[in-house]
C-alpha positions as CSV (number, residue, x, y, z in Angstrom):
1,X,1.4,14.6,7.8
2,X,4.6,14.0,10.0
3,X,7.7,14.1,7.7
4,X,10.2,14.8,10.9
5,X,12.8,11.6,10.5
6,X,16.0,13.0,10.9
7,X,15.7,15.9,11.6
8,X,17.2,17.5,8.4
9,X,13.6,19.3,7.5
10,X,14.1,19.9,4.0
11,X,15.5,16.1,3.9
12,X,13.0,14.2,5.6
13,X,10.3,16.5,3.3
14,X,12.7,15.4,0.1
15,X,12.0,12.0,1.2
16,X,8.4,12.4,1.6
17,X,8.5,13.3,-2.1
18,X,10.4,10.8,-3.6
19,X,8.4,7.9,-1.3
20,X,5.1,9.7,-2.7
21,X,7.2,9.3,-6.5
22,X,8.3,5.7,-6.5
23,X,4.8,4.2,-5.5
24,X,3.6,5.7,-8.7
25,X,3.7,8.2,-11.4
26,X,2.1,11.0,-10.1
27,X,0.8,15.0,-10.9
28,X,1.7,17.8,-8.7
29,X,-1.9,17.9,-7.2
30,X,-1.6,14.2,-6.8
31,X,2.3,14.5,-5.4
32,X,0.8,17.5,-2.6
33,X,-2.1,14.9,-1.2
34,X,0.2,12.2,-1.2
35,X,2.5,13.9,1.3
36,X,0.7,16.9,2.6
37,X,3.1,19.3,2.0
38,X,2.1,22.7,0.6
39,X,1.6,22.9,-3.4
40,X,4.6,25.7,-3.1
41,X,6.8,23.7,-1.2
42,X,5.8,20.3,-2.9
43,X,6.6,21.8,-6.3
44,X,10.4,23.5,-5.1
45,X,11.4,20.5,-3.9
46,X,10.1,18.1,-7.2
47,X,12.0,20.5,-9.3
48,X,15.1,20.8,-7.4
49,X,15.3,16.8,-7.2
50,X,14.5,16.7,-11.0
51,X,17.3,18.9,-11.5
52,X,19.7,16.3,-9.6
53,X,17.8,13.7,-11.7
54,X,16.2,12.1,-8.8
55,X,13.0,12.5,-10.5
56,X,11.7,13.1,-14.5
57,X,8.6,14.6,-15.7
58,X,6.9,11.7,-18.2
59,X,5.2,13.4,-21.7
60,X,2.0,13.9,-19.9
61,X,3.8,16.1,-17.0
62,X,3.7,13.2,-14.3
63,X,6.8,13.0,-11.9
64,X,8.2,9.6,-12.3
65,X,11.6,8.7,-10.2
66,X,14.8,9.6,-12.4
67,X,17.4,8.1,-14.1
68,X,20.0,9.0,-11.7
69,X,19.0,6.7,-9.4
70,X,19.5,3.8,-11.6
71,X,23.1,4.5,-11.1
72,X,23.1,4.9,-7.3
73,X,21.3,1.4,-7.1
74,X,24.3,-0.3,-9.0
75,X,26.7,1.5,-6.8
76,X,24.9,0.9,-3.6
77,X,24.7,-3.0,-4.9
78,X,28.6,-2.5,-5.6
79,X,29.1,-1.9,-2.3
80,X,27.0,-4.3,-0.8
81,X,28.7,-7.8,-1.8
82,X,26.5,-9.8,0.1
83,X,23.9,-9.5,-2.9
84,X,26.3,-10.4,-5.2
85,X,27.9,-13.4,-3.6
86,X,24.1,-14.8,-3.2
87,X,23.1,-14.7,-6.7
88,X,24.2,-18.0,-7.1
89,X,22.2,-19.7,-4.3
90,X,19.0,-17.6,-4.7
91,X,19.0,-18.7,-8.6
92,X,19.8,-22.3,-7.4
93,X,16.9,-22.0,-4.5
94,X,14.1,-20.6,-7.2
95,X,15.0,-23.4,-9.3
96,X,14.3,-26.3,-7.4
97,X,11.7,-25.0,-5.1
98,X,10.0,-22.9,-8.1
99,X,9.4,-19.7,-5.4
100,X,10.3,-16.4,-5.5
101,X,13.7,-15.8,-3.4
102,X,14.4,-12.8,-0.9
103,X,17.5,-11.7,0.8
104,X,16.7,-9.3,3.5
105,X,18.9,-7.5,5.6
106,X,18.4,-5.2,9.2
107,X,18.2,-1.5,8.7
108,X,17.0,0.4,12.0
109,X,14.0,-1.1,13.3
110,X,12.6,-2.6,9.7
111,X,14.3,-5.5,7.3
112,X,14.9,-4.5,3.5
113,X,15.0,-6.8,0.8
114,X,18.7,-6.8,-1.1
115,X,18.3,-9.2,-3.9
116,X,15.2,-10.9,-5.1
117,X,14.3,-13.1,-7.7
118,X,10.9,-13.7,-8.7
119,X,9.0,-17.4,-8.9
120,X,8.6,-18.1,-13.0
121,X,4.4,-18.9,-12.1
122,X,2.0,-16.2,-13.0
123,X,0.4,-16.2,-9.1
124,X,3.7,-15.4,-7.3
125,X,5.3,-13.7,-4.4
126,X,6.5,-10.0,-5.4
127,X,8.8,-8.1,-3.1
128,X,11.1,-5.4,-4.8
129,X,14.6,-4.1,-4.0
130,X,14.6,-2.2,-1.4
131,X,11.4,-3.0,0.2
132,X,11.3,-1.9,3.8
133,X,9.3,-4.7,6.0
134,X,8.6,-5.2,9.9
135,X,10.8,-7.1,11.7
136,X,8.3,-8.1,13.7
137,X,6.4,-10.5,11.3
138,X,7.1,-13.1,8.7
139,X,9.8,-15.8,8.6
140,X,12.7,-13.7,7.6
141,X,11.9,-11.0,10.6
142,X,12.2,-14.1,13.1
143,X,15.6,-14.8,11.3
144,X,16.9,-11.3,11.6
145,X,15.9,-11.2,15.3
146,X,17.5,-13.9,16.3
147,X,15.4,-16.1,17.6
148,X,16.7,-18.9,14.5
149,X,19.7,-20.5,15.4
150,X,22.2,-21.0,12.7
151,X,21.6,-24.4,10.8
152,X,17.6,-23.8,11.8
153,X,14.8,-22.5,9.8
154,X,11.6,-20.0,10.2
155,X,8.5,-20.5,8.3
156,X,5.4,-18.1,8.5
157,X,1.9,-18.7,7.2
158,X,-0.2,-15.2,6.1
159,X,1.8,-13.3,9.2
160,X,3.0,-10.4,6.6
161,X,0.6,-10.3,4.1
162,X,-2.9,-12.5,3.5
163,X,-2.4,-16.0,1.2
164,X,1.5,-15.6,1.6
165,X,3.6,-18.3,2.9
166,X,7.5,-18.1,3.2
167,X,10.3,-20.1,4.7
168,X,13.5,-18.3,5.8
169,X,17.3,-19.2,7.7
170,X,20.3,-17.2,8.5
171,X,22.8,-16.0,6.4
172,X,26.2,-16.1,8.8
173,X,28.9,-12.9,8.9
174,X,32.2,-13.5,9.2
175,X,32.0,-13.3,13.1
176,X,29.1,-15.5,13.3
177,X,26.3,-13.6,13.9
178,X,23.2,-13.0,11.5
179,X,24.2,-10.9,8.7
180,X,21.1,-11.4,6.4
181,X,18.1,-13.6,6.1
182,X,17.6,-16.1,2.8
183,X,14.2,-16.5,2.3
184,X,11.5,-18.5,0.0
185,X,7.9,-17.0,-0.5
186,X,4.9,-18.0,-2.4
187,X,1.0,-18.4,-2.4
188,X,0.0,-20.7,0.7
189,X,-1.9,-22.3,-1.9
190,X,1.0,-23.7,-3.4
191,X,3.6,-24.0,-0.4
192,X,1.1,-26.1,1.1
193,X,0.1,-26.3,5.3
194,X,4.2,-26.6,6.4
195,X,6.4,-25.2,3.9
196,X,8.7,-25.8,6.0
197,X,8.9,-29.3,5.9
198,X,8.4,-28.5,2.0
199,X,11.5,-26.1,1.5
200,X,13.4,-25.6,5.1
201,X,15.9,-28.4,3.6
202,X,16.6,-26.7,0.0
203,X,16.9,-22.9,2.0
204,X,18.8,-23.9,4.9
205,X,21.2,-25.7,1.8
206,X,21.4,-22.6,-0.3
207,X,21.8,-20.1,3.2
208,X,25.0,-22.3,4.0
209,X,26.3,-21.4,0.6
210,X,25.8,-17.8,1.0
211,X,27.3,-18.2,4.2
212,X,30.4,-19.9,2.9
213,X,30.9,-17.9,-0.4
């Protein structure tokens, strides 16, 4: 398995571990397929990040992520006030359209979701913080690429993921260019065959406010 990304090896092999880690709880064995790093190597590196408390060991022995990071998400959130300033909006936006609510942002070549709030229905849309995406698909990736022009929506019907629907426009920086995507996303089922005609209106409303703060 390739882990060369920055080309800081014992970084990019950290990585590999703590990816492996926060897709589930997992045992050494189970920690050395997921990456295909060497058992020796895999368990130096799980018990040096333990000892930073980027990972834990569960009562069963399992590596699960650590604590620690719970306090590097607040402070990377602190320092990203975008997500803050659209709390608002997106709690506004899931209310009237009942959908889960995204804000995505461009890191490198992929979009990762800032802030989310999840739709109150039991068959909903789930995309965590810090989910890395394409750019290349879905309504929010067309956003970010800038081929929506401010006061315009996006929608996309199952291009990211099968029975998933969402509707997305641009979140303006101060200089006027795209500085984040405000999406909507549910079950086609429910957004119906043009959710943008459903929801464009009630995003494109709650994307101005973001952009305005």
């Amino acid at each position: 398995m390739e882990h060369t990304v920055s080309g800081v090896g014992v970084l990019d092999k950290s990585m590999a571990v703590l990816n492996a880690v926060a897709a589930d709880k997992v045992t050494l064995a189970e920690l050395v397929e997921a990456t295909g790093l060497s058992r020796a190597t895999t368990h130096r590196l799980a018990v040096a990040l333990e000892a930073h408390g980027l990972l834990r060991r569960t009562r069963d022995g399992r590596f699960a992520l650590g604590l620690h990071l719970l306090a590097l998400g607040r402070s990377s959130t602190e320092q990203f006030p975008l997500a803050e300033r659209a709390q608002g909006a997106m709690e506004h936006l899931r209310e009237v359209t009942g959908e889960s609510v995204q804000l995505y942002v461009v890191d490198g070549d992929e979009r990762v979701c800032v802030a989310a709030l999840e739709s109150p229905h039991g068959l909903r849309t789930i995309v965590p913080v810090g989910a890395a995406l394409a750019l290349d698909v879905g309504s929010a990736g067309h956003v970010l690429t800038g081929e929506v022009p401010a006061g315009r929506w996006a929608e996309s019907m199952e291009e990211r993921e099968r029975g998933v629907a969402s509707v997305s426009a641009p979140v303006l920086g101060d200089d006027g260019s795209v500085a984040a995507a405000l999406s909507v996303s549910g079950p086609v089922d429910r957004m119906g065959p043009s959710p943008g005609e459903r929801h464009g209106a009630a995003v494109l409303a709650a994307a101005a406010e973001v952009t305005a703060g």
